[in-house]
PASEBA-1860 file (N, C-alpha, C; in nm, 3 decimals):
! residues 92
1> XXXXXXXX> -6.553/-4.871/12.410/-6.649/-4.767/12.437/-6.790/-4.823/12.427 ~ -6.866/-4.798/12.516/-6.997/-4.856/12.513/-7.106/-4.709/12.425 ~ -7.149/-4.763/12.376/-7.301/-4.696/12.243/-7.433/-4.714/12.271 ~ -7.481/-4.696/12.264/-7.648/-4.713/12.241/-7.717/-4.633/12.138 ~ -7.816/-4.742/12.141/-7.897/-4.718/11.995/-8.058/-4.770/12.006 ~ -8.135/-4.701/11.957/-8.278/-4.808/11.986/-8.308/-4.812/11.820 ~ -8.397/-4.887/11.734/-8.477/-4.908/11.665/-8.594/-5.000/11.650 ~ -8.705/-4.956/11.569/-8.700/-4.895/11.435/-8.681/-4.709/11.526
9> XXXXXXXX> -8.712/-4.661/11.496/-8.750/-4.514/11.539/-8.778/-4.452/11.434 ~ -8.910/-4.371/11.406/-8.987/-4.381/11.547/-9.052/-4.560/11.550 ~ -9.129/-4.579/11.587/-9.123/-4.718/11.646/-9.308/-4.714/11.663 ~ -9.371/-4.847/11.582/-9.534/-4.890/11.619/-9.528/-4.980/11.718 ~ -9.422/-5.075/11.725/-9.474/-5.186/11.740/-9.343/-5.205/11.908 ~ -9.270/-5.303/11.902/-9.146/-5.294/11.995/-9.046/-5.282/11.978 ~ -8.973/-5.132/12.015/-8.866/-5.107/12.007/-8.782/-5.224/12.016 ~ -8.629/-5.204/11.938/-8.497/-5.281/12.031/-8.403/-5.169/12.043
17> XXXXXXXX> -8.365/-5.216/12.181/-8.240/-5.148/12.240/-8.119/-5.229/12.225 ~ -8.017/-5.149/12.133/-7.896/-5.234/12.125/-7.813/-5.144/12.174 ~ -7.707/-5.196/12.277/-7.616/-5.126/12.364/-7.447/-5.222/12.270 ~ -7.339/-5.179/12.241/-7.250/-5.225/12.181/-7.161/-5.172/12.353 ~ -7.090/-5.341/12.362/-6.961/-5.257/12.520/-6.874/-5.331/12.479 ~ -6.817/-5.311/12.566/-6.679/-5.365/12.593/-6.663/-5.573/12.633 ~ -6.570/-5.566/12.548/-6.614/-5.735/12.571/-6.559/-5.758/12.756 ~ -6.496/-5.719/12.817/-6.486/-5.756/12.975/-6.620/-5.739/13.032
25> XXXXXXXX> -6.721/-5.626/12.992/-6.844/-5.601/13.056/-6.963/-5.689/13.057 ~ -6.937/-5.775/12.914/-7.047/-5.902/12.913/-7.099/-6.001/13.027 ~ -6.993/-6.011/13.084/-7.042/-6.121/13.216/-7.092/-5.981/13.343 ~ -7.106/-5.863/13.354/-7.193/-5.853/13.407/-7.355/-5.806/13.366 ~ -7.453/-5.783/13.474/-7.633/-5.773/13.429/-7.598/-5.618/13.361 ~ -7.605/-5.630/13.230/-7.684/-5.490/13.217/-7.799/-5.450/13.216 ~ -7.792/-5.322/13.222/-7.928/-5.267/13.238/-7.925/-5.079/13.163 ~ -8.065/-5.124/13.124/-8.105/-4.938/13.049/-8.218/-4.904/13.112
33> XXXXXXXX> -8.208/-4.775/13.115/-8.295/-4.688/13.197/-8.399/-4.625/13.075 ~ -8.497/-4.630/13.094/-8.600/-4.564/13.012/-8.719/-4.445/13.084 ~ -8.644/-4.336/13.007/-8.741/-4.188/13.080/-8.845/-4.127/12.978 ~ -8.942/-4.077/13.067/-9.055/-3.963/12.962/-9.005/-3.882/12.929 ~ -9.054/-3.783/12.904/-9.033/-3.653/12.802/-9.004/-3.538/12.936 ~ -9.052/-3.568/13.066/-9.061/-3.537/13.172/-8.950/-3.544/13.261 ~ -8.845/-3.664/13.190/-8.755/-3.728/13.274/-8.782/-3.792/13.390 ~ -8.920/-3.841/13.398/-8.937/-3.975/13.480/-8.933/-4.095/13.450
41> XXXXXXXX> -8.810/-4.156/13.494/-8.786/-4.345/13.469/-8.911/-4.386/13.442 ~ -8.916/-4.474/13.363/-9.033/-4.549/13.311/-9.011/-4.671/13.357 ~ -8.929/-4.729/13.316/-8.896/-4.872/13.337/-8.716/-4.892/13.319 ~ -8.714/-4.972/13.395/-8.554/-5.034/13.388/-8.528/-5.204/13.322 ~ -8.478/-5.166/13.176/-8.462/-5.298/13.137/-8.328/-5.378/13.184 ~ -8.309/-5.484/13.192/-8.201/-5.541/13.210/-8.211/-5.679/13.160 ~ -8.087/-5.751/13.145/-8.039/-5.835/13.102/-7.959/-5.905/13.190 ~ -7.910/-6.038/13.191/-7.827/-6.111/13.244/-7.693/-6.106/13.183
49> XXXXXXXX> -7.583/-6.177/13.254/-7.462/-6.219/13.190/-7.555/-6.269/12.987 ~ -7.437/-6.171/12.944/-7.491/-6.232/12.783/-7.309/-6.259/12.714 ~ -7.327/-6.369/12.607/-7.211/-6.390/12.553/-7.223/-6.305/12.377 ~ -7.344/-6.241/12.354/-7.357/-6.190/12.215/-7.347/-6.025/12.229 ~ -7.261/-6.024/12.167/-7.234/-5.895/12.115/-7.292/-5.815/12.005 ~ -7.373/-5.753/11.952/-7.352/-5.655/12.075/-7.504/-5.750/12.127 ~ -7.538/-5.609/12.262/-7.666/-5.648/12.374/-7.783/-5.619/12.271 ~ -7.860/-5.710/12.268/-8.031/-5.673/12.220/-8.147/-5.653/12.294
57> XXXXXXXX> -8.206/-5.581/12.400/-8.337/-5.542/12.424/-8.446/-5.552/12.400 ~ -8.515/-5.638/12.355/-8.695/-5.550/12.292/-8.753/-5.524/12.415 ~ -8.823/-5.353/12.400/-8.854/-5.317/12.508/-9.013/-5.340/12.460 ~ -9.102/-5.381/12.586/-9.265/-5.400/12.556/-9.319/-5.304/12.552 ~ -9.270/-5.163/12.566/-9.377/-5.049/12.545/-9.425/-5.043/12.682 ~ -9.358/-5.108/12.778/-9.494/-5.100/12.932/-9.370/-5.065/13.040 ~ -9.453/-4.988/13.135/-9.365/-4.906/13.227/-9.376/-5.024/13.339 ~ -9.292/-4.990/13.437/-9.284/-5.082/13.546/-9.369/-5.136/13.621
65> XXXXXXXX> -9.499/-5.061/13.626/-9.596/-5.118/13.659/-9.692/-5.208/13.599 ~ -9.627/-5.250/13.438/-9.698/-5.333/13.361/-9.828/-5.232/13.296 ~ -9.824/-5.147/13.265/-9.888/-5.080/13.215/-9.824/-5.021/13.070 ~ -9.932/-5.024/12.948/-9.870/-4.959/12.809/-9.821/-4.803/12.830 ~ -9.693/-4.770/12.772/-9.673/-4.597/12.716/-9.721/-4.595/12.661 ~ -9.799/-4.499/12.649/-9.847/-4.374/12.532/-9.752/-4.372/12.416 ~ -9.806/-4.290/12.348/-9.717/-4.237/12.199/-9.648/-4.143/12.272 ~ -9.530/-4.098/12.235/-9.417/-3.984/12.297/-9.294/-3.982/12.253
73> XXXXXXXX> -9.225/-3.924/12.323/-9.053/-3.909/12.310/-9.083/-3.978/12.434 ~ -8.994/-4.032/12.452/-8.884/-4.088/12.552/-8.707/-4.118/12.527 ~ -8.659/-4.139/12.651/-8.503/-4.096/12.651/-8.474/-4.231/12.682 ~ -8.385/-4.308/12.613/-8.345/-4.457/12.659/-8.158/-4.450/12.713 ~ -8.119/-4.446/12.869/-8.000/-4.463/12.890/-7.929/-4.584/12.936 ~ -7.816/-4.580/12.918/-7.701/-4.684/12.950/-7.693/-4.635/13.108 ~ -7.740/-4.746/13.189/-7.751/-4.685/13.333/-7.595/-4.718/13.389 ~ -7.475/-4.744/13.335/-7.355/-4.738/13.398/-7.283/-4.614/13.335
81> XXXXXXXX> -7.390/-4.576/13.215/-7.306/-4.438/13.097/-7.410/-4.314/13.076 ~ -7.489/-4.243/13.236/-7.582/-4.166/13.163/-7.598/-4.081/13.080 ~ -7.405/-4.049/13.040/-7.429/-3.893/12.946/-7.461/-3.992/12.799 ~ -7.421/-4.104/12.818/-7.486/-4.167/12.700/-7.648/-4.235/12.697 ~ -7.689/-4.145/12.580/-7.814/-4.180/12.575/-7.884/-4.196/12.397 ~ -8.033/-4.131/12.403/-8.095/-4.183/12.229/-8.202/-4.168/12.265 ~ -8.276/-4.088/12.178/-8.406/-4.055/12.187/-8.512/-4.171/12.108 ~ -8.579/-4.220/12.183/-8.683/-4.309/12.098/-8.845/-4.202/12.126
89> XXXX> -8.928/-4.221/11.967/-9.044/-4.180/11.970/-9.114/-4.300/11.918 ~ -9.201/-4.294/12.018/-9.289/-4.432/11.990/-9.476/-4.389/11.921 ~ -9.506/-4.427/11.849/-9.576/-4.387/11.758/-9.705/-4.515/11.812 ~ -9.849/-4.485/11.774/-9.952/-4.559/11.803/-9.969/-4.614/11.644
END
């Protein structure tokens, strides 16, 4: 069963996103979806083939356009598992 989790939360500095899967799923790219409070994608993190279990993330706080988030809620998902998700609040 694949999980997700972000910490610290709430979070000053850079979050990590740790996703726990299935060991067959390692050799492919994952990737997490990160939304506002609005439910607009922020940014899409991803990863390559990884051999460590579980997946680690640090997300930079910056949306796809290379620009900083704000302080907020945001919603961090498993983009192959969207009913799985985790609220991160990121704090200034």
């Amino acid at each position: 069963t694949r999980t997700i989790n972000a910490y610290p939360n709430p979070a000053q500095g850079f979050p990590t996103v740790e996703l726990k899967i299935d060991a067959q799923d390692r050799r492919r790219i994952i990737e997490i979806d990160v939304y506002n409070i609005r439910g607009q994608k922020v940014r899409r993190l991803r990863t390559n083939n990884t051999f460590d279990l579980p997946i680690k993330i640090v997300w930079d706080r910056k949306d796809s356009n290379g620009k900083t988030c704000p302080a907020g809620i945001y919603l961090v998902r498993d983009s192959l598992k969207p009913t799985s998700s985790v609220k991160l609040i990121l704090i200034k």
